[in-house]
N, C-alpha and C positions, 0 to 999 in steps of 0.2 A: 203263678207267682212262687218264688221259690220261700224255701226254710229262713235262708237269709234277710230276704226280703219281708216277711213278715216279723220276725223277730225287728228289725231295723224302725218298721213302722210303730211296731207297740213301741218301743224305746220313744220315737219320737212323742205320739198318741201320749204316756207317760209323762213325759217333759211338759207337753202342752197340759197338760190333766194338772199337772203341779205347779202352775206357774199363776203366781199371785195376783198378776192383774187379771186376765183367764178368770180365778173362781171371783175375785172383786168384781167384774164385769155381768159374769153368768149371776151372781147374787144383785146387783142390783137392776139388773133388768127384771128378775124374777119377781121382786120388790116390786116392782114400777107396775107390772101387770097386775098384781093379787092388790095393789093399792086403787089403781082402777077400778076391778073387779067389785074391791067392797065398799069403794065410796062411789058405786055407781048410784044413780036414781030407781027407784024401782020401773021406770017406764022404761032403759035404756034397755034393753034384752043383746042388741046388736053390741054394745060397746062390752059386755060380759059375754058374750060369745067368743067376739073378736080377743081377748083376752085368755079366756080358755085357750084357743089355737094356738099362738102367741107362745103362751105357756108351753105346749105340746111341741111348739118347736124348738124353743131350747133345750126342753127333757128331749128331744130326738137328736139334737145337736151333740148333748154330751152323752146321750146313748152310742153316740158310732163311734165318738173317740173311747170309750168304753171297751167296746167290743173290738176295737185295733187291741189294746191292750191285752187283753184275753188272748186274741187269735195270736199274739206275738208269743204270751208266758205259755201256750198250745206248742208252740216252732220250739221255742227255749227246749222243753221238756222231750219232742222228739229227736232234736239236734243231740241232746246230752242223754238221752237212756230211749233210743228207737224202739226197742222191743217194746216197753210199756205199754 
């Protein structure tokens, strides 16, 4: 993939990172789980498990669009001073 392309990506990665419904969305589903999680019963082990994951997967979700980001302000920085 080239300079271009990566830089393009973070921009997009960015826009989506920044967009209100986006962190509105990612915040109340995070909600929805850790609410489960601690008005579970103590017998329920599988519905706080399954919660944990849950969780793990939108920390993994905004992990990648994360790391777009990164890898694009990476392109930015050899596009405008390669030597670096």
């Amino acid at each position: 993939m080239s300079l271009a392309d990566e830089q393009e990506r973070g921009r997009r990665a960015t826009a989506i990172l920044s967009d209100p419904i986006l962190k509105e969305a990612l915040n109340e589903i995070r909600n929805s789980y850790i609410t489960a999680w601690s008005q579970s019963d103590d017998s329920d082990a599988d519905l706080r498990e399954r919660a944990f994951f849950l969780l793990r997967a939108v920390d993994a979700f905004e992990g990648h669009l994360k790391s777009l980001v990164t890898t694009g302000e990476m392109a930015t920085r050899q596009v405008t001073d390669p030597y670096r």
